[in-house]
Jmol script that loads the backbone (N, CA, C; Angstrom):
load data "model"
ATOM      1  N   UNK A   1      22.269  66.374 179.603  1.00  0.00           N
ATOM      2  CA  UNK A   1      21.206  65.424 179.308  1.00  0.00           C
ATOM      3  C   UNK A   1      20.201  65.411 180.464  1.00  0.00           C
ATOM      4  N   UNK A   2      19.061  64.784 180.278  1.00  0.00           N
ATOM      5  CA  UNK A   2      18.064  64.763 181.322  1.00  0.00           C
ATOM      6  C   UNK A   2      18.441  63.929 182.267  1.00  0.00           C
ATOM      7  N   UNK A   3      17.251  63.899 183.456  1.00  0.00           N
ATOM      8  CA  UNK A   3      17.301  62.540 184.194  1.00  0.00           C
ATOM      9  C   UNK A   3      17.089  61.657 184.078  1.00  0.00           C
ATOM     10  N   UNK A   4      16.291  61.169 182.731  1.00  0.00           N
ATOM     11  CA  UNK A   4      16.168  59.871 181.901  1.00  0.00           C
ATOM     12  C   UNK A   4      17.278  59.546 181.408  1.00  0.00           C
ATOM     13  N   UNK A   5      18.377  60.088 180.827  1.00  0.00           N
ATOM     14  CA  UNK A   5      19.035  60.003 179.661  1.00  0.00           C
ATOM     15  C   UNK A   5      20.601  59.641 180.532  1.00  0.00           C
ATOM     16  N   UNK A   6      20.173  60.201 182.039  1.00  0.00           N
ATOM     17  CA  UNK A   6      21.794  60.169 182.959  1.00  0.00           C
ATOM     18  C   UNK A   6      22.261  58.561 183.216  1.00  0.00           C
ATOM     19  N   UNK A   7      21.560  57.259 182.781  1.00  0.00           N
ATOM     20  CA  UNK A   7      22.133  56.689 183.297  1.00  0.00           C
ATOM     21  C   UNK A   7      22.972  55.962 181.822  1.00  0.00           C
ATOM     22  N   UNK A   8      22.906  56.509 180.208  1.00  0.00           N
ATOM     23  CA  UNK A   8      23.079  55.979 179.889  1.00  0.00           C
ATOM     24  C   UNK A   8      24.642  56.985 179.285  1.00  0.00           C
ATOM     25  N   UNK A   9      25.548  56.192 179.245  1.00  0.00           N
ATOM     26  CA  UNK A   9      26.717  55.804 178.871  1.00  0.00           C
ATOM     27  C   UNK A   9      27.321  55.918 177.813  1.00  0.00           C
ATOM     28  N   UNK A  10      28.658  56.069 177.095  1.00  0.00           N
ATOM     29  CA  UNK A  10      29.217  56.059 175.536  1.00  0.00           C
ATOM     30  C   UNK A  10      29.383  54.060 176.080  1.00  0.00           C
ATOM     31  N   UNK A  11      29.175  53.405 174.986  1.00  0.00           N
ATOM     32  CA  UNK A  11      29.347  52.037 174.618  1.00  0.00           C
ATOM     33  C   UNK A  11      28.344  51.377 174.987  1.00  0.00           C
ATOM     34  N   UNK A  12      27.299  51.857 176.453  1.00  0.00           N
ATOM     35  CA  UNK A  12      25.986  50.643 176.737  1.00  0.00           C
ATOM     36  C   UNK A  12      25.097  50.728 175.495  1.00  0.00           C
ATOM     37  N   UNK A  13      24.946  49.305 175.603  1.00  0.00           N
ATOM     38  CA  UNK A  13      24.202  48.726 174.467  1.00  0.00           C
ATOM     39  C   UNK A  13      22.364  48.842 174.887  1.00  0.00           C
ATOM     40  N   UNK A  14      21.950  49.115 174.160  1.00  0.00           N
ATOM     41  CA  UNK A  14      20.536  49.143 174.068  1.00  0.00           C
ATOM     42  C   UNK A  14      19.232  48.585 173.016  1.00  0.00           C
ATOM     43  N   UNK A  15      18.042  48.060 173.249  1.00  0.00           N
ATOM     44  CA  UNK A  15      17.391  46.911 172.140  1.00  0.00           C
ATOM     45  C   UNK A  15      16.454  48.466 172.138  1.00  0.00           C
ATOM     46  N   UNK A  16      16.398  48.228 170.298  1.00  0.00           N
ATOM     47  CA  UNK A  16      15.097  49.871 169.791  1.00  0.00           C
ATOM     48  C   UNK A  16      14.285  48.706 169.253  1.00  0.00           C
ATOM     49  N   UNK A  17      12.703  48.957 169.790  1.00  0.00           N
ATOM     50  CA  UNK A  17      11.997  48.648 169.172  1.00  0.00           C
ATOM     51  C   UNK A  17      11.041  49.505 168.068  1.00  0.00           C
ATOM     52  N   UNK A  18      10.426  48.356 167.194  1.00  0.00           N
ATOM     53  CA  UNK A  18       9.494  49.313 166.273  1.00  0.00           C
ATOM     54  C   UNK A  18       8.569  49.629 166.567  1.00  0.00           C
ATOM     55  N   UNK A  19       7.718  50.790 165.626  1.00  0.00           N
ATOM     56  CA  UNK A  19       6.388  51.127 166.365  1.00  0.00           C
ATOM     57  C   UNK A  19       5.367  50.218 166.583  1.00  0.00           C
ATOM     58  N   UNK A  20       5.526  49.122 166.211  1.00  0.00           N
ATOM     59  CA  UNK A  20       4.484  47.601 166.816  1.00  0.00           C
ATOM     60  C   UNK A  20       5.031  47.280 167.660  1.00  0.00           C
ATOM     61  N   UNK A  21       6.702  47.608 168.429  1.00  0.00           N
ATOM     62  CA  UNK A  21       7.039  46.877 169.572  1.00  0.00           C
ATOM     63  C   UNK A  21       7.607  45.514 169.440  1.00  0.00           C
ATOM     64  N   UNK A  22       8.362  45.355 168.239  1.00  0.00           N
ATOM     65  CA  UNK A  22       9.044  44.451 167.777  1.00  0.00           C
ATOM     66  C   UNK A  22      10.621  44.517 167.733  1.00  0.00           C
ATOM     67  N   UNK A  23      10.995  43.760 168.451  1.00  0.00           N
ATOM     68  CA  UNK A  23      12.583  44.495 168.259  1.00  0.00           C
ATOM     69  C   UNK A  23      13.618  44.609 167.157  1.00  0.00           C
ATOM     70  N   UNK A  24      14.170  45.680 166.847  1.00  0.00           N
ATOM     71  CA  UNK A  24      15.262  45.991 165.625  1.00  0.00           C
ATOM     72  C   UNK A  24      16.471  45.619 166.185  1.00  0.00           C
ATOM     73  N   UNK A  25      17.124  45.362 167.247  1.00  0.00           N
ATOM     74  CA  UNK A  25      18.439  45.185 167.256  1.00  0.00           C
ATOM     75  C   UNK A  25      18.820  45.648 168.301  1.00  0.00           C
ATOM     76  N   UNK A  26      20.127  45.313 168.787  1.00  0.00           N
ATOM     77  CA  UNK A  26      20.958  45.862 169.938  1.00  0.00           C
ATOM     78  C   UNK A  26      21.696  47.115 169.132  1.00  0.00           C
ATOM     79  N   UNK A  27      21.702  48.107 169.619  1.00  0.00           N
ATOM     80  CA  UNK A  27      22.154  49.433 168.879  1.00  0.00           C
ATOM     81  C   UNK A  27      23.566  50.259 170.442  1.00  0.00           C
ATOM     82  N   UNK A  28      24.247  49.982 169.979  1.00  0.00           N
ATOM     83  CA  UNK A  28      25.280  51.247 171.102  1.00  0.00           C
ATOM     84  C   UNK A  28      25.656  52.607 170.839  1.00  0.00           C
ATOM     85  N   UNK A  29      25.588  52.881 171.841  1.00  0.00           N
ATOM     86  CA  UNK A  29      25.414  54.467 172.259  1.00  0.00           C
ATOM     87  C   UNK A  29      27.692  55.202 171.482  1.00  0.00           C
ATOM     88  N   UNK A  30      26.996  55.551 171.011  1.00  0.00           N
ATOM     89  CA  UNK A  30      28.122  56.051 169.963  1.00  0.00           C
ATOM     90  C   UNK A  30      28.934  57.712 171.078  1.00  0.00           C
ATOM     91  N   UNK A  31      27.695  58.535 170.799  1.00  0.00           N
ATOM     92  CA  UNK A  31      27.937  59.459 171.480  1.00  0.00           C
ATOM     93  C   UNK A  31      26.347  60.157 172.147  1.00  0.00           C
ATOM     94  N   UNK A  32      26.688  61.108 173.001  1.00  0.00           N
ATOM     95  CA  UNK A  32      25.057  62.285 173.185  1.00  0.00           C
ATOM     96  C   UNK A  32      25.509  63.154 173.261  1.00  0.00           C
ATOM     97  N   UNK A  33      25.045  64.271 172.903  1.00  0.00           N
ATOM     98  CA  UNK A  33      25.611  65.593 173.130  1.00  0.00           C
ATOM     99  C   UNK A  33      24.530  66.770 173.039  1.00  0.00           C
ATOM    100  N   UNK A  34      24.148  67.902 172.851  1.00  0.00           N
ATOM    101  CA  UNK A  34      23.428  68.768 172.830  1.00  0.00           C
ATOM    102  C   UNK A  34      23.631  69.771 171.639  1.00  0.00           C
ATOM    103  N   UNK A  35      22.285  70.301 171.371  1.00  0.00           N
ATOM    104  CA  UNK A  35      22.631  71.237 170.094  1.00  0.00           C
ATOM    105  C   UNK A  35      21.754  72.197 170.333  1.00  0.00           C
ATOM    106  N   UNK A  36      21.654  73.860 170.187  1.00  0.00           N
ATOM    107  CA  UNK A  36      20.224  74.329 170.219  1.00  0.00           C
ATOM    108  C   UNK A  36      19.473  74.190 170.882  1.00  0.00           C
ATOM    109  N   UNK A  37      19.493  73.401 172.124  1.00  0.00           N
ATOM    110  CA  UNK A  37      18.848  73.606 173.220  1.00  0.00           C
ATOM    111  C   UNK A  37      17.987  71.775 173.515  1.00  0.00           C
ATOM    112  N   UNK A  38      18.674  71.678 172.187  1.00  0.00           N
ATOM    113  CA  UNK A  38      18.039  70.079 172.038  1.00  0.00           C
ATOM    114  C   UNK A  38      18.903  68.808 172.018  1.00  0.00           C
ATOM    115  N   UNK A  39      18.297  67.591 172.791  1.00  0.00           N
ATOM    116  CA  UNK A  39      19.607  66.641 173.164  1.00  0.00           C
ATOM    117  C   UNK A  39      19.477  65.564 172.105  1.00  0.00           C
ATOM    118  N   UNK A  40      20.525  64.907 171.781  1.00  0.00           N
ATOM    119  CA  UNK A  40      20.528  63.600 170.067  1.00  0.00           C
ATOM    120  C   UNK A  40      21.612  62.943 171.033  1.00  0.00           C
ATOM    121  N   UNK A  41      20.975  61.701 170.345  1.00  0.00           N
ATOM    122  CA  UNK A  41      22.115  60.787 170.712  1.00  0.00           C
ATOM    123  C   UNK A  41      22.110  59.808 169.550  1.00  0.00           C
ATOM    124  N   UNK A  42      23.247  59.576 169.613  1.00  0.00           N
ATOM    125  CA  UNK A  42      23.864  58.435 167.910  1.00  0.00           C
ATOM    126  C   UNK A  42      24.288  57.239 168.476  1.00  0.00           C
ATOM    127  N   UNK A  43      23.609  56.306 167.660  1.00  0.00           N
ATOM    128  CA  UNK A  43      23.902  54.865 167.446  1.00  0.00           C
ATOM    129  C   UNK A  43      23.904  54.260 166.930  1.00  0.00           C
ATOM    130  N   UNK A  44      24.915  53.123 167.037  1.00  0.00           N
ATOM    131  CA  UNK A  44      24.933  52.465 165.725  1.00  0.00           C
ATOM    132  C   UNK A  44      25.271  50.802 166.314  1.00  0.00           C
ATOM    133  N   UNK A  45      24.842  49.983 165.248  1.00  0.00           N
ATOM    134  CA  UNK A  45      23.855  48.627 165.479  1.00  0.00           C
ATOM    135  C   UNK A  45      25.372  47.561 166.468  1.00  0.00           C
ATOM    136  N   UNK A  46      25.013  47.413 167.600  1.00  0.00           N
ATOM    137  CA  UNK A  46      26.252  46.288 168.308  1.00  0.00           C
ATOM    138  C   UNK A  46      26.537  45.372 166.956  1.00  0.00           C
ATOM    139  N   UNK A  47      28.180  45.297 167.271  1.00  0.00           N
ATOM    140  CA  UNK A  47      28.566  44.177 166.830  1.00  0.00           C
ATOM    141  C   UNK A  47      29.927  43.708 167.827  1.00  0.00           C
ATOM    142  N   UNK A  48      29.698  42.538 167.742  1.00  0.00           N
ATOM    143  CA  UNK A  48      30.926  41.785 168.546  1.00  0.00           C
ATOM    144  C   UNK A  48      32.607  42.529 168.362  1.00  0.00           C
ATOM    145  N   UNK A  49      33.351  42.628 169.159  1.00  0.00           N
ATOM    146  CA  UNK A  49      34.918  43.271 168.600  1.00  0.00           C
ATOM    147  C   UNK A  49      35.594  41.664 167.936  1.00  0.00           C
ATOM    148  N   UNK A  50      35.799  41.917 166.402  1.00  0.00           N
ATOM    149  CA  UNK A  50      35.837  40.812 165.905  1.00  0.00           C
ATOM    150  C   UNK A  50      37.569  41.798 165.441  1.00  0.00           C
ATOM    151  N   UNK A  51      38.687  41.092 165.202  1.00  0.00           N
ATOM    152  CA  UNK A  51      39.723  41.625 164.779  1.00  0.00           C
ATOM    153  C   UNK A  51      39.879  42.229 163.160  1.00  0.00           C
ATOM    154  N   UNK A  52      40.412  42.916 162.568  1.00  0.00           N
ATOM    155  CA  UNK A  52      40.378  42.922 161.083  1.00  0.00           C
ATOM    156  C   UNK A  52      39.304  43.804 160.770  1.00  0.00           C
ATOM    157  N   UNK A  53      38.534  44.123 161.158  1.00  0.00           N
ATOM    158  CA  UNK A  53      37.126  44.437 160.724  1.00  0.00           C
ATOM    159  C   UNK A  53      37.021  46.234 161.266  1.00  0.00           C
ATOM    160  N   UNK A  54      37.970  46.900 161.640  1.00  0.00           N
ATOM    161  CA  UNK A  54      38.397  48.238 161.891  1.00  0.00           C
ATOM    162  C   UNK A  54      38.018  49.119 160.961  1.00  0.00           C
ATOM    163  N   UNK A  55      38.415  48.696 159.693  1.00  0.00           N
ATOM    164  CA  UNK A  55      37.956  49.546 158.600  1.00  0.00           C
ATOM    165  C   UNK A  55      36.698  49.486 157.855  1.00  0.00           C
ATOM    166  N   UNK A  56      36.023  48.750 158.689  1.00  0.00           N
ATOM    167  CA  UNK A  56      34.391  48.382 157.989  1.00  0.00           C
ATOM    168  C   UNK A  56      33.296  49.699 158.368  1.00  0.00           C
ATOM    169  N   UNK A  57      32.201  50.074 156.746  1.00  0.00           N
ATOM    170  CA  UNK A  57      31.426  51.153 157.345  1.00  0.00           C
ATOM    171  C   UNK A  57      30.487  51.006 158.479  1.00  0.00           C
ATOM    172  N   UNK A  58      30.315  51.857 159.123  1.00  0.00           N
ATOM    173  CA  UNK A  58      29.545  51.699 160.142  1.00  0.00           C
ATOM    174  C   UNK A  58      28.147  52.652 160.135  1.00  0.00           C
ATOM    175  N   UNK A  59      27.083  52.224 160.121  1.00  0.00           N
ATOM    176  CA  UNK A  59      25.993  53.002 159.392  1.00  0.00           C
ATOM    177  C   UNK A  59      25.351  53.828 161.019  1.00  0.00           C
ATOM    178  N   UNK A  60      25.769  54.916 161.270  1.00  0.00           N
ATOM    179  CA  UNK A  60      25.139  55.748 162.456  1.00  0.00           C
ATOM    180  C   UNK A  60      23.717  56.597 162.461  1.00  0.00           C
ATOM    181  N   UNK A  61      23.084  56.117 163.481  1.00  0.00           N
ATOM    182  CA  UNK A  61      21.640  56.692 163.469  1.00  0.00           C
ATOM    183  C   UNK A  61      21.407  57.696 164.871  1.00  0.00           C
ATOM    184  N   UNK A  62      21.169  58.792 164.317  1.00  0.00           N
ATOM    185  CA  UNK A  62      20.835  59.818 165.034  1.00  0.00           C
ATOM    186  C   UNK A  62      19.128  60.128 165.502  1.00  0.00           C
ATOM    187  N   UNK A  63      19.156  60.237 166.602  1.00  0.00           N
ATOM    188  CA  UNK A  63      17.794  60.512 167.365  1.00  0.00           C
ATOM    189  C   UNK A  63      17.859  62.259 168.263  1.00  0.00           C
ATOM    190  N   UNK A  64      17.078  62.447 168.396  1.00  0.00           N
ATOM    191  CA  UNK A  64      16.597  63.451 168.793  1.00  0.00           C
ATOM    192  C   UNK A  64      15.885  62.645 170.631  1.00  0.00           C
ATOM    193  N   UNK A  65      16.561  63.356 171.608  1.00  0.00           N
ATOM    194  CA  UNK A  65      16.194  62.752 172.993  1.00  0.00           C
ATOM    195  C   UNK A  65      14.489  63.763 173.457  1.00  0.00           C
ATOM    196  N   UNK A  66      13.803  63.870 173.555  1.00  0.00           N
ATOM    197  CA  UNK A  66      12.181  64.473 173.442  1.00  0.00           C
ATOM    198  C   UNK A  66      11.579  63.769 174.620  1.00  0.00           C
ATOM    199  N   UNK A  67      11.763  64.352 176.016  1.00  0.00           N
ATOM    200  CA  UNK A  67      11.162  63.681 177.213  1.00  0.00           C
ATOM    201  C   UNK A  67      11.332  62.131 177.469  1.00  0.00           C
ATOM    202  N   UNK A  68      12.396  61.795 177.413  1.00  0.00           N
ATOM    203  CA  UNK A  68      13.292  60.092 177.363  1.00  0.00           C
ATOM    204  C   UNK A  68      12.908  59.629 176.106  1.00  0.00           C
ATOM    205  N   UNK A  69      12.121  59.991 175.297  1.00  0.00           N
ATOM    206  CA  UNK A  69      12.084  59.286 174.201  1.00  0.00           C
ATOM    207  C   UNK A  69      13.107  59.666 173.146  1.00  0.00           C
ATOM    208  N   UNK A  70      13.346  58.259 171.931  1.00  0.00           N
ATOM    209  CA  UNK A  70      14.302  58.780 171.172  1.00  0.00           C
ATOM    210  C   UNK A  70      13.121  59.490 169.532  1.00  0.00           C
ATOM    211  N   UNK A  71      13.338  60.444 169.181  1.00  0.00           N
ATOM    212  CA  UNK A  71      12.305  60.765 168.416  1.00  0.00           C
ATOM    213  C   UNK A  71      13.330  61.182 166.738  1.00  0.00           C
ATOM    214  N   UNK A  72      12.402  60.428 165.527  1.00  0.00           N
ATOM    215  CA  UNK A  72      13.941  60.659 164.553  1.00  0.00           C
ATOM    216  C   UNK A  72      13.905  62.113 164.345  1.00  0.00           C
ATOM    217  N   UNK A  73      14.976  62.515 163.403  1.00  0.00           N
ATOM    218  CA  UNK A  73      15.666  63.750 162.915  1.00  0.00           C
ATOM    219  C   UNK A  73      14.421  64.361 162.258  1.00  0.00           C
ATOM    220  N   UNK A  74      14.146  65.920 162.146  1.00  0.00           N
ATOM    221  CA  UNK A  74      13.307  66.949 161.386  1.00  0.00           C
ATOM    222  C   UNK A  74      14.263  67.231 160.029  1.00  0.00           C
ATOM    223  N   UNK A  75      13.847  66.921 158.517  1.00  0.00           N
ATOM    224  CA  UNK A  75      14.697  66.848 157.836  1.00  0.00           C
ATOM    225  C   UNK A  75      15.583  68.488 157.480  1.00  0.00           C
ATOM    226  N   UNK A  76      14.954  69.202 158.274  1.00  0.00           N
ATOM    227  CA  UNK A  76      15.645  70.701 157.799  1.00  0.00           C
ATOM    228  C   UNK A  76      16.942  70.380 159.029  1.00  0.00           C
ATOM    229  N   UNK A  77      16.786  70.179 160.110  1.00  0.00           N
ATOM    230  CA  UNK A  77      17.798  69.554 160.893  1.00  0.00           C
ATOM    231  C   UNK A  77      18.578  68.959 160.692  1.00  0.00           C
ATOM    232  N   UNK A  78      19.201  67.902 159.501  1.00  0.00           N
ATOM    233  CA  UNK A  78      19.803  67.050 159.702  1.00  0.00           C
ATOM    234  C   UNK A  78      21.308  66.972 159.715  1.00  0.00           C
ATOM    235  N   UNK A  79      21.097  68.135 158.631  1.00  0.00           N
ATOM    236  CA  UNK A  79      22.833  68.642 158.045  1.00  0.00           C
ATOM    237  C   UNK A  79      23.537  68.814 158.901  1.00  0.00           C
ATOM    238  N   UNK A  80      22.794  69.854 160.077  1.00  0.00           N
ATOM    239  CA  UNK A  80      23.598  70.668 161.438  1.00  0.00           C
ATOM    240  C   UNK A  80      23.705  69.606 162.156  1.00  0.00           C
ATOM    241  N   UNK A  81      23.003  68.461 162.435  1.00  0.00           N
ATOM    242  CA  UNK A  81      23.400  67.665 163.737  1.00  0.00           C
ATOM    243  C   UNK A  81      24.517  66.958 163.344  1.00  0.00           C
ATOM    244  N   UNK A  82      24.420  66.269 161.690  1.00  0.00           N
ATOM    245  CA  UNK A  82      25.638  65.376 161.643  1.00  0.00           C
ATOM    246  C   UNK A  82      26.630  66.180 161.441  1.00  0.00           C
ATOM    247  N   UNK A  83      27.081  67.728 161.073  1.00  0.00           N
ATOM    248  CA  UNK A  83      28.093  68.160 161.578  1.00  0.00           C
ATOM    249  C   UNK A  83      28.433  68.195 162.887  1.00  0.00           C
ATOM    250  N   UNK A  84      27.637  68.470 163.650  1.00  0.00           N
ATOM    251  CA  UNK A  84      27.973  68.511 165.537  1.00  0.00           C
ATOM    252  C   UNK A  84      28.648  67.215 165.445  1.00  0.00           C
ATOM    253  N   UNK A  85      27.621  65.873 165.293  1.00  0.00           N
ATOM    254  CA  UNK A  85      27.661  64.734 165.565  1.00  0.00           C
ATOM    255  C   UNK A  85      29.893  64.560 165.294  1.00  0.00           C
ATOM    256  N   UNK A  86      29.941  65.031 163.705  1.00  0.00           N
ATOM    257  CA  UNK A  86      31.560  64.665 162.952  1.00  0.00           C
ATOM    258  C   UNK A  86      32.128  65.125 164.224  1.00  0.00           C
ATOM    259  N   UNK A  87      31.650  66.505 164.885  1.00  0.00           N
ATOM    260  CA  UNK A  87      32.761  67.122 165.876  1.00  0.00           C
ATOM    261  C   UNK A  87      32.891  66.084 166.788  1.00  0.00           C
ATOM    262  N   UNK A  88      31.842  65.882 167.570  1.00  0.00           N
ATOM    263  CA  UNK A  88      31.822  65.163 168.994  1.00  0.00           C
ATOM    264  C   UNK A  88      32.602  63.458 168.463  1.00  0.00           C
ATOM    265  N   UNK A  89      32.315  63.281 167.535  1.00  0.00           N
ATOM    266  CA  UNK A  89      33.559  62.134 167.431  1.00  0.00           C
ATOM    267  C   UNK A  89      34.661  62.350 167.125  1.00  0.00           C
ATOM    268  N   UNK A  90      35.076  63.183 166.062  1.00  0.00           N
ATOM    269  CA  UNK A  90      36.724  64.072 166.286  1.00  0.00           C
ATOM    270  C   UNK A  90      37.073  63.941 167.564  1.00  0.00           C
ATOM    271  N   UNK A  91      36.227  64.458 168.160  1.00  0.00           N
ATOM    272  CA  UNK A  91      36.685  64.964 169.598  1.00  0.00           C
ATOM    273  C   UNK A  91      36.908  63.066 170.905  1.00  0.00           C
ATOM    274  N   UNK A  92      35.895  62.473 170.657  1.00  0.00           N
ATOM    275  CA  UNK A  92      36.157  61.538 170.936  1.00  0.00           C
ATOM    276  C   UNK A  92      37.570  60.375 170.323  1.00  0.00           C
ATOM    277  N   UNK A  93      38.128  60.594 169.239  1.00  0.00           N
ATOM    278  CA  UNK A  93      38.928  59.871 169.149  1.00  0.00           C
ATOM    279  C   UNK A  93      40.049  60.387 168.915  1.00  0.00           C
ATOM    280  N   UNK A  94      40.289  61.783 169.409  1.00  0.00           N
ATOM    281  CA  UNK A  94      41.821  62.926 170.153  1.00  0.00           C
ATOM    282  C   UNK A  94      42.024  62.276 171.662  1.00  0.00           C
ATOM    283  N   UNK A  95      40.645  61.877 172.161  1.00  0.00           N
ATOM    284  CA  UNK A  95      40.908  61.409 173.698  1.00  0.00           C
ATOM    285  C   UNK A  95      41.271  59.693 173.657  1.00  0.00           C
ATOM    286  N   UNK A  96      40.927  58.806 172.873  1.00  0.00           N
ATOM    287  CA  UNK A  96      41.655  57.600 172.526  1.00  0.00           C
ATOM    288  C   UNK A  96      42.840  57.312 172.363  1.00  0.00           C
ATOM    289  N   UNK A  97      43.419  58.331 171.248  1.00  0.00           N
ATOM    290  CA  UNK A  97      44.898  58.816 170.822  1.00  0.00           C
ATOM    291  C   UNK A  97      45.761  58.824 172.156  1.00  0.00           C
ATOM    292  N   UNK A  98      44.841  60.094 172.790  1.00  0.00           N
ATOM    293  CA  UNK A  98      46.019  60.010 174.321  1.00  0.00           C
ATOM    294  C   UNK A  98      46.069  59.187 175.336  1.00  0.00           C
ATOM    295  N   UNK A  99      45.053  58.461 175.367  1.00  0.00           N
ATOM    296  CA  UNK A  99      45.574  57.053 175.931  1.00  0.00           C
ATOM    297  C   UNK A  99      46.615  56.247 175.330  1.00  0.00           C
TER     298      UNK A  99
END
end "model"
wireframe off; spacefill off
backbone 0.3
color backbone group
């Protein structure tokens, strides 16, 4: 990832605003990873750790990282990232397991 992108974290929470600069929500950093020479990072909207609620869908939004900015998906792109994306969480919750 860049030097913009190094200080952020799997779980820090972050506010996306809209293109008027209105805020959409606290969104956490799911995963980042790289594809093609190009960096995405996925998030999906904070919610409190409430018990019971494990099996609820969780709607994930993928960005494209474009000089610190988050810029959305090119639709011929999309297929390939959310396969990367399935891996890099596979892969993230083999390393949960072994804890």
């Amino acid at each position: 990832m860049t030097e913009e992108n190094k200080d952020l974290e799997l779980g820090d929470i972050i506010t996306l605003d809209d293109e008027n600069g209105e805020p959409l929500g606290d969104f956490e950093v799911l995963a980042m990873f790289d594809l093609n020479g190009k960096e995405y990072i996925a998030l999906a909207e904070a919610v409190e750790d409430e018990e019971g609620e494990e099996d609820e869908e969780v709607d994930i939004f993928v960005f494209q990282v474009d000089g610190g900015e988050m810029v959305p998906l090119e639709e011929d792109e999309e297929s390939t990232v959310y396969a990367k994306l399935n891996e890099v969480l596979e892969g993230i919750e083999l390393i949960k397991e072994d804890k």
